[in-house]
MILOGU-134683 format. One record per residue: residue in three letters; chain; x, y, z of N, C-alpha, C, O in turn. Coordinates in pm, whole numbers, plus 50000, padded with zeros to 5 digits. Example, Ala and Ser with C-alpha at 12.3 -4.5 7.8 and 13.67 -1.06 7.14 Angstrom:
2
   residu   chaine     nxx     nyy     nzz    caxx    cayy    cazz     cxx     cyy     czz     oxx     oyy     ozz
      ALA        A   51319   49431   50780   51230   49550   50780   51320   49670   50780   51424   49668   50846
      SER        A   51285   49775   50708   51367   49894   50714   51290   50003   50787   51341   50114   50804
END
This chain:
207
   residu   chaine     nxx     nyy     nzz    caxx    cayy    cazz     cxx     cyy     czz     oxx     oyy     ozz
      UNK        A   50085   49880   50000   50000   50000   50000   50088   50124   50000   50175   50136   50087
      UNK        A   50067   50239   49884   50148   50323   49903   50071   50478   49887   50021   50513   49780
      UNK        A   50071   50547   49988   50005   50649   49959   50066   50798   49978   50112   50827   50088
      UNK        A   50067   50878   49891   50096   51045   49944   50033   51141   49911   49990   51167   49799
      UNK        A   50019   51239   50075   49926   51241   50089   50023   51440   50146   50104   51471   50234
      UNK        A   49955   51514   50044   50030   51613   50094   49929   51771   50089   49814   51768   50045
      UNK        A   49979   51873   50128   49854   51999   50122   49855   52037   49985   49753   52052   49918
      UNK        A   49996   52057   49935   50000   52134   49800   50058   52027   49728   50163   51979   49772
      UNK        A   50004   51980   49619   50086   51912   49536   50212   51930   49476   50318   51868   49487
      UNK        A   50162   52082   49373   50280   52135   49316   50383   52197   49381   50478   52241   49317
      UNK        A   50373   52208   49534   50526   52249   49636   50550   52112   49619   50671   52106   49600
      UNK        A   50491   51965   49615   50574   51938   49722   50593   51721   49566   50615   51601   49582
      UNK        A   50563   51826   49438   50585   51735   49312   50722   51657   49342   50704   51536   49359
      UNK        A   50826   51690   49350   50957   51610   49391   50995   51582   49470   51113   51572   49502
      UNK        A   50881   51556   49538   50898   51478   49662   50864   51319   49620   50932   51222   49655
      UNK        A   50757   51315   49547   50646   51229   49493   50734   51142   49371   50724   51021   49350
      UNK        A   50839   51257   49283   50874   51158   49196   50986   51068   49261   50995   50945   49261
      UNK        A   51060   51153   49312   51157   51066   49437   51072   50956   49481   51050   50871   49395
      UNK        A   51038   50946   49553   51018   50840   49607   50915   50710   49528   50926   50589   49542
      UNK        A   50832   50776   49457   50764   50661   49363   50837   50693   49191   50783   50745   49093
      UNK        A   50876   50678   49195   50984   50659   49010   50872   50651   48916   50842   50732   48829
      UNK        A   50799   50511   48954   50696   50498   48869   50617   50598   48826   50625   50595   48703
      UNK        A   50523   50711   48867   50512   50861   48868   50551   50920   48726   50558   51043   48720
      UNK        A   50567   50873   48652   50650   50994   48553   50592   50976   48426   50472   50950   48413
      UNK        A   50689   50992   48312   50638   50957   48152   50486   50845   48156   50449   50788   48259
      UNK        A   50441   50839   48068   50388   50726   48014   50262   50705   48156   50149   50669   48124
      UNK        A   50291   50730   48297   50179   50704   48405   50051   50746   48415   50030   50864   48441
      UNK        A   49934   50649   48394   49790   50690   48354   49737   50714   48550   49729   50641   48648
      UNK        A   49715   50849   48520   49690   50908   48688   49482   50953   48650   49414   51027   48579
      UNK        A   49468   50857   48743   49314   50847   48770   49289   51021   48851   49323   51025   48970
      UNK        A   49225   51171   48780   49239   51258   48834   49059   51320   48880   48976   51365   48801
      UNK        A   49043   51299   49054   48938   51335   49086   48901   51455   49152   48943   51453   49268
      UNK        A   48843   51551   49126   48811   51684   49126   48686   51699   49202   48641   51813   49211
      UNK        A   48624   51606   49258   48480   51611   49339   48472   51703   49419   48383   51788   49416
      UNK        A   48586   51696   49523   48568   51846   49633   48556   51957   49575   48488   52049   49620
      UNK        A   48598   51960   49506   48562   52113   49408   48453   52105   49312   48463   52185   49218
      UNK        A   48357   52033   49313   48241   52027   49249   48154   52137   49198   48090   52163   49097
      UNK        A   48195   52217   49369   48084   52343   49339   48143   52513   49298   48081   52619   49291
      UNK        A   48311   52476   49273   48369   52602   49185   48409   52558   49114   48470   52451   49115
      UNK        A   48377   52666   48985   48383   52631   48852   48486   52631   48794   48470   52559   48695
      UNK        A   48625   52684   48797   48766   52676   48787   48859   52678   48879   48957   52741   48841
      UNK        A   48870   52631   48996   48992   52603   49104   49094   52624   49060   49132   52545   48974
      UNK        A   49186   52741   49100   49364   52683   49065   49399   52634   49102   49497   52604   49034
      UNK        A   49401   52557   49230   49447   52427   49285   49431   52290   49192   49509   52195   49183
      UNK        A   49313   52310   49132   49281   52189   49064   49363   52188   48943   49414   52084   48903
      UNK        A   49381   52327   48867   49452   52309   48736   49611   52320   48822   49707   52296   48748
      UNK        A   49638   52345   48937   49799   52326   49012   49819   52171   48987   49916   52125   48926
      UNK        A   49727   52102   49036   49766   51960   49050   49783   51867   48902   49874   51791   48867
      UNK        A   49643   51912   48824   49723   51910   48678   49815   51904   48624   49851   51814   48548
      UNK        A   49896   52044   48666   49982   52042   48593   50122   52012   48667   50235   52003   48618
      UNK        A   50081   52000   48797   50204   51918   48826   50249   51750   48756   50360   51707   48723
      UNK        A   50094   51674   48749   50093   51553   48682   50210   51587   48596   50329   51558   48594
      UNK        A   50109   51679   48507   50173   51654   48360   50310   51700   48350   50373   51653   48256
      UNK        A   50383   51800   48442   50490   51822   48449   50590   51707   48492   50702   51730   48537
      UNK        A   50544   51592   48475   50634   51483   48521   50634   51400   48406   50715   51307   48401
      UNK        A   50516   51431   48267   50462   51310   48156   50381   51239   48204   50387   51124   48158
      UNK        A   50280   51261   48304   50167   51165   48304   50062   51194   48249   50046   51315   48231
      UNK        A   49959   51108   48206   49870   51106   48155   49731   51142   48241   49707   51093   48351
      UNK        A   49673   51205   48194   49551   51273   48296   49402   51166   48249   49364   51151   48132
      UNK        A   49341   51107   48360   49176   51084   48344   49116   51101   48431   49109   51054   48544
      UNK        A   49025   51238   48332   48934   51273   48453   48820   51146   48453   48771   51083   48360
      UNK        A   48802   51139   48611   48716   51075   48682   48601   51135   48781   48615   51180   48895
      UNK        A   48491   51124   48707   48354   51175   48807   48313   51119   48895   48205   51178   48899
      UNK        A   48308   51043   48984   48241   50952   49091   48111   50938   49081   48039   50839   49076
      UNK        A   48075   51130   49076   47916   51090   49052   47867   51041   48932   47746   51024   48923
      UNK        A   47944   51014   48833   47931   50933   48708   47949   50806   48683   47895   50739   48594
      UNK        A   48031   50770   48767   48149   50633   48773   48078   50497   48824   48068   50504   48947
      UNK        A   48018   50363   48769   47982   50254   48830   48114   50197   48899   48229   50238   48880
      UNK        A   48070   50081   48991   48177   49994   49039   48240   49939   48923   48362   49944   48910
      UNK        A   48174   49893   48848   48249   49866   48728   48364   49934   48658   48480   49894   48649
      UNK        A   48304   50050   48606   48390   50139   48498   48517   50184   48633   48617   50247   48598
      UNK        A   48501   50150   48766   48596   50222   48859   48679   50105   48866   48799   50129   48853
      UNK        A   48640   49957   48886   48735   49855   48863   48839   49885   48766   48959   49900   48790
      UNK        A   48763   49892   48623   48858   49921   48509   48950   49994   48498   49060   49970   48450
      UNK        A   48893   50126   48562   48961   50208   48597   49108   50188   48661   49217   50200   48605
      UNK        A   49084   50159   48774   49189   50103   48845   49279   50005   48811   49393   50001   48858
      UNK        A   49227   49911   48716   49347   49818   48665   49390   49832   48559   49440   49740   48494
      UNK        A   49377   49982   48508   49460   49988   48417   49541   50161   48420   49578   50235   48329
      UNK        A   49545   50175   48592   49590   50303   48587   49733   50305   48697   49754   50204   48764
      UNK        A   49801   50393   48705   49875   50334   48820   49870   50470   48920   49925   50452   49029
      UNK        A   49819   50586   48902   49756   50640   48997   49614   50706   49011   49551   50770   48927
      UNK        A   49576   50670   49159   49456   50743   49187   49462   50893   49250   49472   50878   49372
      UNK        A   49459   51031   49217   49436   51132   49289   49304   51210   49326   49218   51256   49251
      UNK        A   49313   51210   49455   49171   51312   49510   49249   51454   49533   49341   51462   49614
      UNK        A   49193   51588   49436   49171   51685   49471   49169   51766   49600   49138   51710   49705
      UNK        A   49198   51879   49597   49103   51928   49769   49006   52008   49714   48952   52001   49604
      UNK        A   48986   52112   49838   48835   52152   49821   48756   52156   49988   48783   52201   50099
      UNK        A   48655   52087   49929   48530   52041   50063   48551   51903   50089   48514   51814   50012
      UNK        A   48635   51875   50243   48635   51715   50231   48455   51687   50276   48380   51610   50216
      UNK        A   48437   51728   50335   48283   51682   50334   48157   51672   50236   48041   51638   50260
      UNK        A   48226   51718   50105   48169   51752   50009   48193   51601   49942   48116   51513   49905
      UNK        A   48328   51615   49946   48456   51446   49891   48336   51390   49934   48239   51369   49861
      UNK        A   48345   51359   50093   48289   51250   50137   48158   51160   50089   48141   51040   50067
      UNK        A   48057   51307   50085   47933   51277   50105   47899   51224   49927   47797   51159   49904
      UNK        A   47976   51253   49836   48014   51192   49680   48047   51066   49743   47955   50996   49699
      UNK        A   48114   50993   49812   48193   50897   49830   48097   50800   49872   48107   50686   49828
      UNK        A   47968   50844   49984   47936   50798   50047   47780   50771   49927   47735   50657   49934
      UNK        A   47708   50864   49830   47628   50836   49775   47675   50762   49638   47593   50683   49590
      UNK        A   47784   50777   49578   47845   50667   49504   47842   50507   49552   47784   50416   49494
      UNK        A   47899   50500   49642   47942   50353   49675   48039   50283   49605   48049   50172   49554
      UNK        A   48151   50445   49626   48283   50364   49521   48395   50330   49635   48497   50268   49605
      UNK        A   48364   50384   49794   48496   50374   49837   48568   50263   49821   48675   50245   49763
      UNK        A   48483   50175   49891   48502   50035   49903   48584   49971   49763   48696   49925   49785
      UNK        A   48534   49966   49628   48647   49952   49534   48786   50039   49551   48897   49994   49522
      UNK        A   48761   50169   49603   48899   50235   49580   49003   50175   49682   49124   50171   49665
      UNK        A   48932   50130   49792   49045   50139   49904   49061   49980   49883   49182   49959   49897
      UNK        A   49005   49878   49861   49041   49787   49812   49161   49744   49731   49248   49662   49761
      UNK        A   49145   49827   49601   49245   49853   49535   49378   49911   49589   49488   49864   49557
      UNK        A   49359   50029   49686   49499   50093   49747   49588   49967   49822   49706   49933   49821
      UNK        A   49449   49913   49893   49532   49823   49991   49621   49724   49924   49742   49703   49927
      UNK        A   49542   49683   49878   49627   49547   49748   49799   49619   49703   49909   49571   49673
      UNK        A   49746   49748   49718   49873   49767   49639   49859   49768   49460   49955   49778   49383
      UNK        A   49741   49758   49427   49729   49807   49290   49733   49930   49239   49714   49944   49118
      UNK        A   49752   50015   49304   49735   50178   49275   49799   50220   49348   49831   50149   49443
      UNK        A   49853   50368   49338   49913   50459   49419   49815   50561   49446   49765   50612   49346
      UNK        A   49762   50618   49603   49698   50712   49642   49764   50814   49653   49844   50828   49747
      UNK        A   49744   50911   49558   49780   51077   49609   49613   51151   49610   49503   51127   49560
      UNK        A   49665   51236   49685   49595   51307   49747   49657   51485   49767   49771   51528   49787
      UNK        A   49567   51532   49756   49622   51728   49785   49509   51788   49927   49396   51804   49881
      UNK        A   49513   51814   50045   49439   51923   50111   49297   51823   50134   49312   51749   50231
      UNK        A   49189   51810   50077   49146   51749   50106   49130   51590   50075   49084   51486   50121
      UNK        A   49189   51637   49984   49208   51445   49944   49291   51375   49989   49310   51258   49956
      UNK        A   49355   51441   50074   49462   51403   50168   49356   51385   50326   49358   51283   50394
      UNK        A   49304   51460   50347   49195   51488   50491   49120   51317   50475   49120   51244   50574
      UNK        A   49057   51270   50339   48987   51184   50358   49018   51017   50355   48947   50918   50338
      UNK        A   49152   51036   50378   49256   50901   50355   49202   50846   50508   49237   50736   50552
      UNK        A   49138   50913   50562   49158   50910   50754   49034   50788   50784   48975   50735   50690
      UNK        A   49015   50766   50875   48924   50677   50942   48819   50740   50986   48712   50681   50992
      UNK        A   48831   50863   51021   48713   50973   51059   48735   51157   51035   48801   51239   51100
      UNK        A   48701   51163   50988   48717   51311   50940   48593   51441   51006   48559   51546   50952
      UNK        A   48535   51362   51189   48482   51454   51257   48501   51605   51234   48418   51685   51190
      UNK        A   48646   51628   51279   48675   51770   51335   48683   51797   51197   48805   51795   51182
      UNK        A   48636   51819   51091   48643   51892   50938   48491   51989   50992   48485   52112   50980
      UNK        A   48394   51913   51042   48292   51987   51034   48285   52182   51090   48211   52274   51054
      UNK        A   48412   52173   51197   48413   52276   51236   48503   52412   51145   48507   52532   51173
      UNK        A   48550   52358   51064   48579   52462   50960   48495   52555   50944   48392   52509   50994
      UNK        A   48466   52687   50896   48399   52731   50849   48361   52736   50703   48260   52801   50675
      UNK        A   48416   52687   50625   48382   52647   50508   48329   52489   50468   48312   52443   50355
      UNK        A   48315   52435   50573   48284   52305   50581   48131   52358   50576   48102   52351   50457
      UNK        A   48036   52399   50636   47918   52421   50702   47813   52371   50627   47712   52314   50667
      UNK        A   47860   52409   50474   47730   52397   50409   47723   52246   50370   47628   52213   50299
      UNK        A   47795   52166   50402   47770   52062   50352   47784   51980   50447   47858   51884   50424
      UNK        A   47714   51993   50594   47695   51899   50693   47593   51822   50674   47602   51709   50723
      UNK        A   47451   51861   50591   47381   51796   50581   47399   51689   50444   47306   51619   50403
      UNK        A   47478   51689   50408   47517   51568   50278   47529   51448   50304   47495   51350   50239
      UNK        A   47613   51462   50473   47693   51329   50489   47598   51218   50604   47500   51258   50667
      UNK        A   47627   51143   50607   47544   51035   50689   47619   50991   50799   47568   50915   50881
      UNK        A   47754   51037   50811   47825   50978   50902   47981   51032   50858   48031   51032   50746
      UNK        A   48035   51074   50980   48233   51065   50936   48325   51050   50938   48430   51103   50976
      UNK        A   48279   50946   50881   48378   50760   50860   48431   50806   50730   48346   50833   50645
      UNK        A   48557   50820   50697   48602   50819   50575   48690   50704   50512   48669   50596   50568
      UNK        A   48772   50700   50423   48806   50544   50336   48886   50486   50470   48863   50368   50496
      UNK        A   48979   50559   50560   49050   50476   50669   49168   50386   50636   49208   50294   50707
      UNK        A   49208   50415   50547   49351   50425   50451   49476   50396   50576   49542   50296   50606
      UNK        A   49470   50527   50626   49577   50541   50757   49462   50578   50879   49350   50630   50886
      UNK        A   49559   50520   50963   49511   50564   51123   49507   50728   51159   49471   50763   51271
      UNK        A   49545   50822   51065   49551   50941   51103   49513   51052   51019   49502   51027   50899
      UNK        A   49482   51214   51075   49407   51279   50944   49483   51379   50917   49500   51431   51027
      UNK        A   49542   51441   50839   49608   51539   50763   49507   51694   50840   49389   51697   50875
      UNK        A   49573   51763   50843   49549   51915   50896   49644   51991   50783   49761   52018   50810
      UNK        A   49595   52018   50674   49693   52087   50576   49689   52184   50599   49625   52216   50700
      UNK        A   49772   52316   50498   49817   52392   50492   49858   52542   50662   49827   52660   50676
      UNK        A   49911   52476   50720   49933   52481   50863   50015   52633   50867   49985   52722   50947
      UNK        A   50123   52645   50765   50143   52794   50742   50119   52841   50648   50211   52889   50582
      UNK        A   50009   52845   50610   49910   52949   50460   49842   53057   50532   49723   53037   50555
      UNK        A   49890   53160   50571   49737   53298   50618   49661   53294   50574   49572   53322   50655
      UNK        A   49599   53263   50427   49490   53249   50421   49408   53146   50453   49288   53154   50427
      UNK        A   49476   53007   50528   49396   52915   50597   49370   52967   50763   49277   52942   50840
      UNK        A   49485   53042   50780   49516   53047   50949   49360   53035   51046   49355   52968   51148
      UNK        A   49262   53099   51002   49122   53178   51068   49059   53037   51097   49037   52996   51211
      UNK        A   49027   52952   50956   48955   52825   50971   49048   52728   51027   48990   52619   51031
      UNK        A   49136   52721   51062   49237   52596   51100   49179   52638   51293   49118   52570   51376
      UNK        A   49226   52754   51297   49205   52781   51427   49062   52720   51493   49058   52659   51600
      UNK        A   48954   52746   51414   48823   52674   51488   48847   52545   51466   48769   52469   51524
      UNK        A   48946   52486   51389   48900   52354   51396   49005   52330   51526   48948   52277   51622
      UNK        A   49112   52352   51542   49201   52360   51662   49131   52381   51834   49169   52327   51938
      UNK        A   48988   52505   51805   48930   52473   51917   48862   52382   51998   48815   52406   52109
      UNK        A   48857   52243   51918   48789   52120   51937   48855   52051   51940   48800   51942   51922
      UNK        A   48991   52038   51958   49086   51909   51956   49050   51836   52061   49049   51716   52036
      UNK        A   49011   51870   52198   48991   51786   52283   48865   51684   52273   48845   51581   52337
      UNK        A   48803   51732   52195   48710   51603   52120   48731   51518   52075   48655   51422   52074
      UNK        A   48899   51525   51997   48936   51454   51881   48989   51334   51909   49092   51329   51976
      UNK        A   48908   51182   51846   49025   51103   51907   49127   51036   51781   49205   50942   51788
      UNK        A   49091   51130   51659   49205   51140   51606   49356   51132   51529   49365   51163   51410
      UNK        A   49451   51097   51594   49595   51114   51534   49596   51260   51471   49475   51284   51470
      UNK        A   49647   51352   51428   49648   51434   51355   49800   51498   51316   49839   51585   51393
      UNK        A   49868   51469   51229   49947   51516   51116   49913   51692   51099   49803   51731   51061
      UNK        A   49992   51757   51122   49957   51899   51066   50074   51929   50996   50187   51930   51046
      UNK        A   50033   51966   50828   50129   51988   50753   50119   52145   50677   50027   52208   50626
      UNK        A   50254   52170   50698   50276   52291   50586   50297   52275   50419   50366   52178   50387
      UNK        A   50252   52347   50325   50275   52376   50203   50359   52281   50100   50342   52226   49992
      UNK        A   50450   52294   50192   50567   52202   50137   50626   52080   50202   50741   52036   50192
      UNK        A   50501   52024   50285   50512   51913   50345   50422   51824   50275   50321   51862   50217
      UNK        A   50468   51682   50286   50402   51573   50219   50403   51415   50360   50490   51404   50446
      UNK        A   50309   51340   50344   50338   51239   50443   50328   51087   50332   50224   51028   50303
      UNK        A   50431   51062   50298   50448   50894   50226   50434   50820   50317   50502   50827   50419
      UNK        A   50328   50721   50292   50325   50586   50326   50375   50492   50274   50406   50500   50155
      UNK        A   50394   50400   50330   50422   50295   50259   50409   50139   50345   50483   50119   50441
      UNK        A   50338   50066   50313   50241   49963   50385   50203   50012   50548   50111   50093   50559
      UNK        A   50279   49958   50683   50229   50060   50752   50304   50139   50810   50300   50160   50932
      UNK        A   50391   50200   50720   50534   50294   50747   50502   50437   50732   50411   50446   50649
      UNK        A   50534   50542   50772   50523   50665   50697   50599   50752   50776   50629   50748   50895
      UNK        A   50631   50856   50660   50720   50954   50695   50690   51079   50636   50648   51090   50521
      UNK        A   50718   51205   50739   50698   51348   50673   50779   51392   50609   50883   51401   50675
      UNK        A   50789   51430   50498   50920   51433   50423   50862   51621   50367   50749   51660   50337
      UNK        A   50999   51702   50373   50974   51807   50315   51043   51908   50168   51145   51867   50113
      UNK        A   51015   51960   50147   51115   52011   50061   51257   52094   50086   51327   52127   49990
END
């Protein structure tokens, strides 16, 4: 199982080819954009793009809310990475949760058939529970989507991205006022931090 799982992609691209080689020319990267569903051009989303492609990989976009178990099997065995976007992880989720694709995806991670990357929130939903997201303030509008927050559970722990961005500082802080709720693990990463897994190993690696 190999997963990375970082805030910014494009800080933290050579980190990613280092350590997975495979990553580069010729690599068909499964690319999912769901958290951002509800803005219509993200630069984060065209950041992560073009970090792909700045390495020679091959881009497929993937809709979830489009996607059967089927066409996501296929998907998967003939790609060698899967990426989730950020955005709204509760947004991710509650796609995740009215699809009924996790279960193929994380299947697949575990096996070791795919590589999981992830950016900000697609990094947030690698976790086993993704509670304390709700207290964001940009989380809000989409509390009523989800049924529960149980997410794929990939790793024992949840990513807190962009940790020195000012323009996150305001919402990180409310979610910080609830830690004693949290039961958690929590990873808090900066910009140019990334966390590789690798079966049940992992390390923060930075630029």
């Amino acid at each position: 199982m190999t997963l990375f799982l970082a805030s910014s992609l494009q800080n933290t691209i050579s980190i990613l080819a280092m350590k997975a080689p495979k990553v580069g020319k010729g690599c068909q990267v499964m690319f999912i954009r769901n958290a951002a569903d509800e803005v219509e051009e993200p630069w984060w989303v065209r950041s992560d793009r073009e970090a792909f492609t700045s390495l020679g990989c091959e881009i497929v976009d993937v809709d979830l809310r489009k996607t059967t178990k089927e066409e996501m099997r296929e998907l998967l065995g003939r790609s060698e990475v899967i990426h989730f976007c950020g955005g709204s992880v509760l947004l991710l989720l509650s796609v995740l949760q009215k699809s009924g694709l996790a279960g193929v995806v994380v299947d697949a991670v575990r096996k070791g058939e795919i590589i999981y990357t992830g950016t900000s929130a697609g990094s947030m939903i690698a976790a086993k529970d993704v509670t304390l997201a709700q207290y964001d303030g940009g989380e809000t509008e989409y509390l009523n989507l989800i049924s529960d927050y149980r997410a794929l559970g990939l790793v024992n722990f949840m990513i807190l991205p962009h940790t020195n961005n000012p323009d996150i500082v305001a919402d990180n802080k409310k979610v910080m006022e609830h830690l004693a709720e949290n039961k958690t693990p929590l990873i808090f990463l900066n910009d140019d931090q990334a966390v590789f897994v690798e079966g049940e190993r992992f390390e923060i690696l930075s630029v």
